[in-house]
N, C-alpha and C positions, 0 to 999 in steps of 0.2 A: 489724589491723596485721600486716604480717609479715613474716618474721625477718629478710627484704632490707630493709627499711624502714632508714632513718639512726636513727628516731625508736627502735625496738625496738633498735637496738645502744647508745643513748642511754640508754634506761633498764635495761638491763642492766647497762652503766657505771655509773649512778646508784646501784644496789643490791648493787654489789660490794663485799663484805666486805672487800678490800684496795686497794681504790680508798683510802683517808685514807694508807695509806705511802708514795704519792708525795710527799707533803708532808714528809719526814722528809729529803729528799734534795736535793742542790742541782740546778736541774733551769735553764739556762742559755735553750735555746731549747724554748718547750712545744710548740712546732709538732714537734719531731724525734722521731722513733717508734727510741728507744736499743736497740739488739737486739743489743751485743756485751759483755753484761754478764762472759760465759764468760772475757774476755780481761782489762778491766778494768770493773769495776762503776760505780754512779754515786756521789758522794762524799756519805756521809753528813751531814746538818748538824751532826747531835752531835759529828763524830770533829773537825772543825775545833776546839771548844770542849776536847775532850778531848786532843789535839796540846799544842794553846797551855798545858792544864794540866802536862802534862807534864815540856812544856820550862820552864814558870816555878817548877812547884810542886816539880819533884823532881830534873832536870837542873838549872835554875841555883839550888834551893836546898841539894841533897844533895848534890850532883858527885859524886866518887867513891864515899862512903856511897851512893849509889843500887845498886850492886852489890850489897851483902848481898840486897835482897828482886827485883830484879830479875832474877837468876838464875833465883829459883822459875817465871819467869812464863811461861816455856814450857810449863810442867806443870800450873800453874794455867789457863792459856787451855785449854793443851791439854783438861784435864779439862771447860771447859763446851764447847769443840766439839763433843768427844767425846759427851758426854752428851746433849745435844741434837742431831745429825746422824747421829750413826750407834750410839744408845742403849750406848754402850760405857762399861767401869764405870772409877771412878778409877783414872789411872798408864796407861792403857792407850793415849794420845794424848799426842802431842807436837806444840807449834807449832815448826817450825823454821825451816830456811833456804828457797829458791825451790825447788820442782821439780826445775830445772836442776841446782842444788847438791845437795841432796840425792841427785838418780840416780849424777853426777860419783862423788862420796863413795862413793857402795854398789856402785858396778861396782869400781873401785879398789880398794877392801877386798876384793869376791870375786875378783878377779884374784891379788893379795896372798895371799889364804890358799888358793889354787890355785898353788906356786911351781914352776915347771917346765914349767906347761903354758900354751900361747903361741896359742893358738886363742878368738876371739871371734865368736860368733855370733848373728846381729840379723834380721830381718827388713825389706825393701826396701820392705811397708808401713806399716812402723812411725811414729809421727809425725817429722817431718824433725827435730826436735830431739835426738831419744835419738840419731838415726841421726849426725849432727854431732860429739857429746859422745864415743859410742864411735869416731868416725873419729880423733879427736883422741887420744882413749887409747890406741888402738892406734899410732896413728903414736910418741908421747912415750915408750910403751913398747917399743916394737918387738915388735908383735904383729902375728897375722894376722889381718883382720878378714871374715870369711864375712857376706856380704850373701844371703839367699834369695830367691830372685825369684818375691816370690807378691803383685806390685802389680798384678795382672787377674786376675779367676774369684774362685776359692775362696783367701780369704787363710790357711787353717788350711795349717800346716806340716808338709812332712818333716824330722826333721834330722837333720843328717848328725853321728852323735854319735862320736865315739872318745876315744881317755885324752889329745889334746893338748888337749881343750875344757876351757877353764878358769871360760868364763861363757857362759848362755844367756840373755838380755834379749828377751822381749816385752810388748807388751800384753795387758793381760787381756781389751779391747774396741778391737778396731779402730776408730778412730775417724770413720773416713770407712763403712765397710760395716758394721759393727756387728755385724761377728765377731767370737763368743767362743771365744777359747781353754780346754781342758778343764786348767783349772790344775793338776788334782791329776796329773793321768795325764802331763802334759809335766814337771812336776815331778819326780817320780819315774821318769820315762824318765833323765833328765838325770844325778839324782840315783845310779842305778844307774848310769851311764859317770863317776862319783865328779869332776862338773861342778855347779855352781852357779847358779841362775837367778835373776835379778830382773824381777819383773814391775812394770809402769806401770802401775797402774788410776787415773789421770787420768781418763781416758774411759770409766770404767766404771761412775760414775754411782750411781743406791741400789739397783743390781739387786745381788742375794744370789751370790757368787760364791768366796766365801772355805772351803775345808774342810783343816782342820788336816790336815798330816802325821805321824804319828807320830814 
């Protein structure tokens, strides 16, 4: 048999250690080969039973008492995320709001505690969504918003730093070319023009990239 065979891709199917957790999933047409789990995933069977518990066992029996423990649960998920995805020890993970929200939130804070300085700077490869959100801040602020035009070649950046920068926002991994930016050394470039940076690692996936600043 060999490896072109249907029959050899059959039995390889067969002996797949994760071939049984499709069955945990609601799976509509089996004919469809789902490949955009990145965006949104396939729905659990459990989560449909765990919903409905929910809403009967603790919204419509607690109602407002649901607030005492439900608070915690950001910190409590957080913590087995955490511990399971990226071995991190309790308190050091939070479940929170969408992506979107959350970036909204952190650029606004570092603009805020930058007051006086009116300069934001983004990168033109950056995923179309951070680039939306800062267009939108800058307008509601009246800022100025620096676009770098590094969307062909080498998307690693110059920038153009002086004392009006009040936030530098990019990826840690370009998401289309799978540039990585040198976090520590654009940090501290940033850092020393006394500017602020938020990085996206959305797309940065389980590769090792994090080294504290002092």
């Amino acid at each position: 048999m060999r490896p072109t065979d249907r029959a050899y891709a059959e039995a390889l199917d067969a002996h797949d250690p994760l071939a049984g957790y499709r069955d945990l999933f609601h799976v509509a047409d089996p004919d469809l080969c789902y490949l955009d789990g990145n965006s949104l995933g396939r729905l659990p069977i459990a989560t449909t039973a765990a919903v409905q518990q929910l809403l009967a066992e603790e919204w419509g029996a607690e109602v407002v008492d649901g607030w005492s423990h439900w608070l915690d649960e950001a910190r409590t998920t957080g913590d087995l995320l955490g511990r399971a995805t990226l071995g991190a020890a309790p308190g050091q993970t939070l479940v929170q709001d969408t992506t979107s929200v959350n970036f909204y939130q952190l650029c606004v804070a570092a603009i805020n505690a930058r007051p006086g300085r009116r300069t934001i700077i983004i990168d033109a490869a950056n995923f179309p969504t951070d680039r939306y959100i800062l267009a939108g801040i800058a307008e509601s602020m009246d800022l100025d918003l620096v676009i770098l035009d590094n969307d062909s070649g080498d998307e690693r950046v110059t920038l153009p730093l002086n004392d009006d920068v009040a936030l530098v926002t990019l990826p840690v991994v370009q998401y289309r070319s799978g540039t990585r930016h040198d976090v520590r050394a654009v940090t501290q470039q940033v850092r020393d023009h006394g500017g602020l940076v938020v990085w996206d690692a959305s797309h940065a996936g389980a590769r090792p990239w994090y080294n504290p600043l002092p």
